[in-house]
N, C-alpha and C positions, 0 to 999 in steps of 0.2 A: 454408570447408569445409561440405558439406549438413548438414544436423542428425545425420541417420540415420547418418552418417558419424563427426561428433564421438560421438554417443550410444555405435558401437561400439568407436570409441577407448578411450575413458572407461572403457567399462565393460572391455578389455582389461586396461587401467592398474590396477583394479581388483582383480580377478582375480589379477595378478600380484603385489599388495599381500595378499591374502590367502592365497597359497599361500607366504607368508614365515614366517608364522604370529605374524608381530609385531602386537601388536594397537595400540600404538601408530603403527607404521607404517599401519595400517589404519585407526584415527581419523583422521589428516592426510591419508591416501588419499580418503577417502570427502569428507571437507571438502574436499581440494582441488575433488575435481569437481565438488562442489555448487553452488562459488563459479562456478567455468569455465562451469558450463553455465546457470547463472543468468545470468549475465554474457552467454553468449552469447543468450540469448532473448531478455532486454533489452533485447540489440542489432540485434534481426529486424527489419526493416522491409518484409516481406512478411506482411500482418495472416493472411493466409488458410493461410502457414505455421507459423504461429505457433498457431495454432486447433488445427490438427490436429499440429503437430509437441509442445506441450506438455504433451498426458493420458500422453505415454509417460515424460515426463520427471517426473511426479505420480508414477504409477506405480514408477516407478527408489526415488525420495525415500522413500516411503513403504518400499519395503522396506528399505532403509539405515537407516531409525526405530526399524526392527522387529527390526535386529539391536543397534541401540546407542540405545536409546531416551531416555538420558539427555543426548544431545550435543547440545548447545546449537545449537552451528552449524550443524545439520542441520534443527533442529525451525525454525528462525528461517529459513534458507532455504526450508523448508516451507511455513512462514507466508504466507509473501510471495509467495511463488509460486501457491500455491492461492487466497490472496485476490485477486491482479491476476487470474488466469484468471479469477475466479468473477463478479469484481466488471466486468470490462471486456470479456472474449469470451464468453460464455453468455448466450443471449435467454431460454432458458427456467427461468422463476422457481421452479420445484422443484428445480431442479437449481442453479440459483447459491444457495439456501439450505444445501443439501447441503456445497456445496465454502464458502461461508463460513463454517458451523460446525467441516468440517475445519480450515479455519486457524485459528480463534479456538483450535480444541483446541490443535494445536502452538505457537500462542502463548503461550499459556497454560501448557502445559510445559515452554516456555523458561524464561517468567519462574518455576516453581517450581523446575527444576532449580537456580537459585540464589538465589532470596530466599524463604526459607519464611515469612518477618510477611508479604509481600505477598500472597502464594501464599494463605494462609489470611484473609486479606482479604479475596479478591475479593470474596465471593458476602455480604459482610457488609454493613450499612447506608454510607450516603455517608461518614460522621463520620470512622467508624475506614478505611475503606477507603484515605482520603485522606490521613490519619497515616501510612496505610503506605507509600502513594505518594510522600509528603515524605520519605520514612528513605530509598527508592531512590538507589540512585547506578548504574543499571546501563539510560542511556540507548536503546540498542539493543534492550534487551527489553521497556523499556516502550511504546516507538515500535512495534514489531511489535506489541505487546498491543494500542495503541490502534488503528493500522488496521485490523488483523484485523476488532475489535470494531466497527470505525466501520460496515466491510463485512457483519456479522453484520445488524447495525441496518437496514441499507439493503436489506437483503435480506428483510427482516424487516419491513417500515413500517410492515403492518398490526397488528402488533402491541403493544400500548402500554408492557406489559411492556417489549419490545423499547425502544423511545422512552425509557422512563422510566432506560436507561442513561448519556444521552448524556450526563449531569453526570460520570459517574466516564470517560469519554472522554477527556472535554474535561480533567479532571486530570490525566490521564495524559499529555497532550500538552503542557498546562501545566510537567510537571515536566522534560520533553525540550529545552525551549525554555529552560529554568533551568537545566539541569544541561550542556545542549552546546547553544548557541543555533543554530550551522549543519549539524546533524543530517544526514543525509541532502540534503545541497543545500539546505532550507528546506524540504522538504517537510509538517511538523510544525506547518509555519504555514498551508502551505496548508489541512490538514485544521479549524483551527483559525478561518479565512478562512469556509468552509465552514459551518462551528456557527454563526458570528456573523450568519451570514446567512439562518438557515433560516426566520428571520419580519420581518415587517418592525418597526421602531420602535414602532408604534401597538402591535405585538402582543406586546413584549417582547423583540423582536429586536435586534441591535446593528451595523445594514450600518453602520455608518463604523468599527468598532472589525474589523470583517471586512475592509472596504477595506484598512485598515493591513496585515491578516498579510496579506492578498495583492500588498501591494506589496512587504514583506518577505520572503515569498517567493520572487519575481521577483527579488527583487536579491539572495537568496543562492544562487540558482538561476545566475546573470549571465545570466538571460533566456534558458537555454537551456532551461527545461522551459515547454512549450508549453501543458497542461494546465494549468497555472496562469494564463497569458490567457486561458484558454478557461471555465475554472469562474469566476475572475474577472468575466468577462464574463456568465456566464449566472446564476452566484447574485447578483450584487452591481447589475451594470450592470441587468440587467432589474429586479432589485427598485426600484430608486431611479427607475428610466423614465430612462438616461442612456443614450438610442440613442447620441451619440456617441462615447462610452464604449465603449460596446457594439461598434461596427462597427471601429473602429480597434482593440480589443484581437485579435479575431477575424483582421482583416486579416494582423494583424502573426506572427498562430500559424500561418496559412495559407501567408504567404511566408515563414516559417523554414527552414533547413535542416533536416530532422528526426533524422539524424545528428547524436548526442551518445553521449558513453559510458555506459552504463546508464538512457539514454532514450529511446533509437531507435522502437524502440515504443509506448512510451506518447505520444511526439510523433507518430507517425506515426497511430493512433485520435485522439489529440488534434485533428490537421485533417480527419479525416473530420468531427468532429463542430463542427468550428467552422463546416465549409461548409455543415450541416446547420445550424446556431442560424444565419447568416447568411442564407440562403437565406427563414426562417422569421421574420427580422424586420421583416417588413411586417403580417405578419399580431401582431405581440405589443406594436408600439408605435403 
């Protein structure tokens, strides 16, 4: 079904949820189609409809926010969706700061709508922030917190402030991988993959303890999220100079099917950019 199509569904479905006047039936309304229409983006494998098909679906989220501001499922759908657009379809760096500070907000709101020691943590030194991270038990919010924030950062490089975050990050992914080891597919490791690799050895960096989460990863992924060969390959395999490494993780993201459920997408950017770092490996090793 075209997007424009589900979108008018959705929002019929809607509609008909609130003229019930049950507002319960109108929370699991507006959840449902958060999920559905998440679920369907996810699943686009036409990048360039997915560009233009997702600012209306921003759009949609944000005023569902705006009437039930405290719904968890909604800000966390939020989250995620603003940071993937910001962080993976937007060239221009004012504008993916923009939409990565939107996410970090909603993530951020999630995790207060139910843990107020975390909540009043954040903005607090590493010590105690980290105590509070340890008390969580409410994996899904801290995993939205951390990419959001991972995305915030990235968008942010020149800033050191910005940088000087990546320790409470990196705890916060910490505690996702302690509290439900297969999170999101392994996702949690990959960002984790990611940290251990952002310098090399000599510089305080940790590429073999990075190698680990990204073969961790991979194997709770069962090799279906392609993005994780492909970051694999361009944080890790380049740092260590392991062209072979390098060409055959790339290879293998390039011949995948890109058809997965809630990866269709991100596998499909995933081999743009492997045929771009392949393409590019003569000139880096």
């Amino acid at each position: 079904m075209p997007f424009r199509r589900t979108l008018s569904v959705s929002l019929l479905g809607l509609a008909v949820a609130l003229s019930s006047g049950c507002a319960g039936l109108v929370n699991r309304a507006s959840q449902r189609m958060a999920d559905s229409l998440t679920a369907g983006i996810l699943s686009q494998q036409d990048v360039a409809t997915a560009r233009e098909g997702i600012p209306a679906y921003l759009l949609l989220i944000d005023g569902l926010i705006e009437g039930d501001p405290a719904n968890r499922g909604l800000l966390l759908a939020g989250a995620r969706l603003y940071g993937a657009y910001g962080g993976a379809l937007v060239e221009d760096p004012a504008r993916a700061k923009r939409l990565s500070a939107h996410a970090f907000d909603y993530a951020r709101r999630a995790v207060c709508s139910g843990d107020q020691t975390l909540c009043k943590a954040l903005d607090q030194p590493f010590e105690p922030f980290a105590a509070a991270v340890n008390g969580s038990r409410d994996p899904a919010a801290l995993f939205a917190l951390a990419s959001a924030w991972a995305g915030r950062i990235q968008a942010n490089a020149e800033d050191w402030n910005a940088i000087a975050d990546i320790p409470k990050v990196q705890a916060l992914l910490e505690r996702v991988v302690a509290l439900e080891p297969a999170h999101a597919g392994g996702e949690p490791y990959l960002y984790l993959g990611v940290l251990a690799t952002l310098r090399p050895a000599s510089l305080g960096g940790q590429p073999e303890q990075g190698k680990a989460f990204f073969e961790k990863a991979l194997a709770l992924s069962q090799g279906r999220n392609q993005m994780v060969r492909v970051l694999y390959a361009e944080k890790y395999a380049r740092l260590v100079f392991d062209r072979e490494l390098h060409d055959r993780l790339l290879k293998e993201a390039i011949a995948a099917d890109p058809r997965a459920p809630g990866l269709t997408l991100i596998n499909t950017l995933a081999q743009q950019r492997a045929t771009a770092l392949l393409a590019s490996g003569d000139d880096y090793f």
